[in-house]
ROTORLO-802012 format. One record per residue (C-alpha): x, y, z. Coordinates in steps of 0.5 Angstrom, whole numbers, plus 500, padded with zeros to 3 digits. Layout:
XYZ ...
END
This chain:
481485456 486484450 483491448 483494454 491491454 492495448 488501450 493502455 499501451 502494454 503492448 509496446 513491450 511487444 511481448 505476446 507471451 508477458 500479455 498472456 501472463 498478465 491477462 492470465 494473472 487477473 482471470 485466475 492467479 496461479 503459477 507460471 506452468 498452471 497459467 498454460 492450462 488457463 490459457 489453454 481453457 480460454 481457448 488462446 494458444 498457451 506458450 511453453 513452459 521454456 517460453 515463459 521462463 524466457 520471458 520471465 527473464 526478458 521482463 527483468 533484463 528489458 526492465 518492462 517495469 520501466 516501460 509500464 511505469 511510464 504508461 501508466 503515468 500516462 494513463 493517470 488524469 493529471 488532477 489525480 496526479 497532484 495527490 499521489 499516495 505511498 505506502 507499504 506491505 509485506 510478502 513472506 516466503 516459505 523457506 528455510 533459510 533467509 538470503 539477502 533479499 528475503 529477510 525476516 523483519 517487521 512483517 504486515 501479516 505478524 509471520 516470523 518467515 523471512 519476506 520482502 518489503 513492496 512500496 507502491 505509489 498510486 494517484 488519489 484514484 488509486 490508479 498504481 504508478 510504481 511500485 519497487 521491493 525492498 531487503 525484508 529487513 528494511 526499515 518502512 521509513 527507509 522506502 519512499 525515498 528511493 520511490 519519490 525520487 525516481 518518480 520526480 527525476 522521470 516525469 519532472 512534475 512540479 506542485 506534487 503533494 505526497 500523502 503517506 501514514 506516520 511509520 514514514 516521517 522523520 526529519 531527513 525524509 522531510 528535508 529531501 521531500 522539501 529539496 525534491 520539490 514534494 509538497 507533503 502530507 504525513 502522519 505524525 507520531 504522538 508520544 504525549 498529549 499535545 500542548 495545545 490540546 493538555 492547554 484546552 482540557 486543563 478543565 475536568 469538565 471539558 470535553 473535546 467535541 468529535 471532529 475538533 481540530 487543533 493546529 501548531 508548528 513543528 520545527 524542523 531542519 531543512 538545508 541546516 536551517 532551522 524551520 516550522 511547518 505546520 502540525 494538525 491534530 484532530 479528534 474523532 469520537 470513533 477513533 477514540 473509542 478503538 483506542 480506548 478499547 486497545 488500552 483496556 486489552 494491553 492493560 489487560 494483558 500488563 494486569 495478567 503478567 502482575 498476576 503471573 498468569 502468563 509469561 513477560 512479554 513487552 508491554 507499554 503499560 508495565 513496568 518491572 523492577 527486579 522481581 516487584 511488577 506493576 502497572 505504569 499509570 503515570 502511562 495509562 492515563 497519558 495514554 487514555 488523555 491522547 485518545 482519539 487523536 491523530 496528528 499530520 504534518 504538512 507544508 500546504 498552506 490549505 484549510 486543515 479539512 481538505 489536509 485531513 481529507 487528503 491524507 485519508 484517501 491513503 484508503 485508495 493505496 490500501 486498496 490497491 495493495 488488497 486487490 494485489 495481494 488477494 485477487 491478484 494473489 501477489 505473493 511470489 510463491 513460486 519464485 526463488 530468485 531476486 530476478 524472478 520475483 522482480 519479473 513476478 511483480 512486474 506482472 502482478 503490477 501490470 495486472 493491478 493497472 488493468 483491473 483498476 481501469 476496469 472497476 473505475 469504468 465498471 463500478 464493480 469489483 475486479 472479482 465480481 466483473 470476473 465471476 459475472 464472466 465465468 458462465 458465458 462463452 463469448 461476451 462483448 462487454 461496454 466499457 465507456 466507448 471501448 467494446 470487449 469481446 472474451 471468447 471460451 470460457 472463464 475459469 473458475 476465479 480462485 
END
């Protein structure tokens, strides 16, 4: 893995100590003071514990991540770079009391505890291109803007499309999109059946066929003008099915408050006037009409097929943020400063670079390629036209 490190060009930092952080981090995530200890079993001489709290500041004061970012701009393949994904996950924290930085807010993982919030941009092979963190309490919608225009004033690309999921539309973050020169593909949000589709089904025998794709405008406003870009909804039999079964366990749970079986919670399906609670069926069978569908808004002048296509490899994002969530064990447990916390992810970020070059040259996962090392001593491992050589023994990956 140091030759890989080297390959992608990590080492311009310069920094032997952030190399073994980074390494370490992948073979067996673990605080700061146990990676001496991993290290140590690799056989590698192991830093200090000052040594690491020096390099911890040197990565957030050098801004490493700056560094690593344009690295790995430059590792990406360029046809990858013309669909790059955004999304974003949630890292809680154990404490008693929130700050400025961790604060409670709508969390990924259903926790109460305050948290950040991460937004990661990947190209469509999910291989990471920035990352930043966020106040825990801000809005998803408020993130990929900042992102994308860091993005766009550092590399200066031109015919870039974005794809990101439904919480991050809305009318201003598709006019900056527009004004930075994004072409884009979003999720949109569907509050009621769409005209087009309530048209098709005025029939009761009418069925929609699995995979039917139907196609409108949505106006916007961009620069003050008024304008209308194309709106794609799609319906799919597996989808439906998901969606119906979610409507039955929210009627379900409306059905348990009429009932006075549980206490009143929020819930789309009830409604509640002065003492007299029922279920809201004008909702239910609006509900029950709209599933199934799903709705994406672009500016692309593509066959509808390839917009939806696009829009799902957001999978490749996902999975980057499960690979640092778990295998790299991204939450800052052990950090209690916005500085600290910022160098952590920067490694994890760093970290997450090198293990999806490796299961793109591997096909494998980056805990299996780990647990396959595990028993042997000293290996040198194929990797394209590149050689490896891992020398000690690895440790156990927890």
């Amino acid at each position: 893995m140091d030759k890989i490190y080297i390959k992608l060009g990590f080492n311009k930092t310069e920094d032997e100590i952030y190399k073994q952080l980074v390494l370490a981090r992948i073979i067996e995530p673990a605080s700061k003071l146990d990676t001496i200890r991993i290290l140590k079993n690799l056989g590698i001489q192991a830093p200090t514990n000052t040594g690491i709290h020096r390099c911890m500041k040197r990565i957030y004061d050098c801004d490493y991540r700056s560094i690593i970012s344009e690295l790995c701009f430059d590792n990406s393949y360029k046809e990858a770079l013309k669909l790059v994904l955004y999304d974003v996950t949630t890292l809680y924290f154990e404490i008693q009391k929130e700050d400025e930085y961790r604060k409670p807010g709508l969390s990924k993982e259903r926790r109460l505890e305050p948290q950040i919030i991460i937004g990661l941009l990947v190209d469509s092979r999910g291989f990471p291109l920035e990352i930043q963190s966020f106040e825990g309490n801000k809005a998803e919608v408020h993130t990929i803007i900042p992102i994308l225009r860091g993005f766009r004033e550092r590399h200066k690309l031109n015919n870039i499309t974005v794809t990101a999921d439904a919480a991050m539309l809305s009318a201003k973050n598709i006019e900056i999109l527009e004004r930075l020169g994004y072409h884009y593909i979003i999720g949109s949000r569907i509050a009621r059946t769409p005209y087009e589709i309530e048209t098709y089904l005025t029939d009761e025998e009418t069925k929609l066929n699995d995979k039917e794709i139907f196609e409108t405008t949505k106006v916007i406003t961009v620069e003050g003008k008024r304008t209308k870009r194309r709106e794609i909804f799609q319906y799919k039999e597996k989808r439906a099915s998901l969606d119906l079964r979610n409507i039955e366990k929210t009627i379900k749970k409306a059905q348990n408050n009429i009932d006075k079986k549980s206490n009143i919670k929020r819930n789309r399906f009830l409604k509640v006037k002065e003492d007299k609670r029922q279920l809201n069926f004008v909702l239910i069978e609006e509900a029950r009409k709209r599933a199934g569908i799903k709705g994406y808004i672009t500016d692309l002048k593509i066959p509808a097929e390839q917009v939806i296509d696009s829009y799902h490899q957001l999978f490749e994002v996902e999975k980057s943020f499960r690979m640092s969530k778990f295998d790299l064990e991204a939450r800052p447990i052990h950090h209690h400063t916005r500085e600290s916390i910022e160098s952590h992810l920067t490694i994890v970020f760093t970290a997450l670079a090198i293990a999806r070059y490796i299961e793109a040259k591997t096909k494998i996962s980056i805990r299996k390629f780990i647990k396959t090392l595990e028993p042997i001593r000293t290996v040198i491992i194929a990797i394209g036209d590149d050689f490896i050589q891992i020398q000690g023994c690895v440790p156990k990956f927890v």
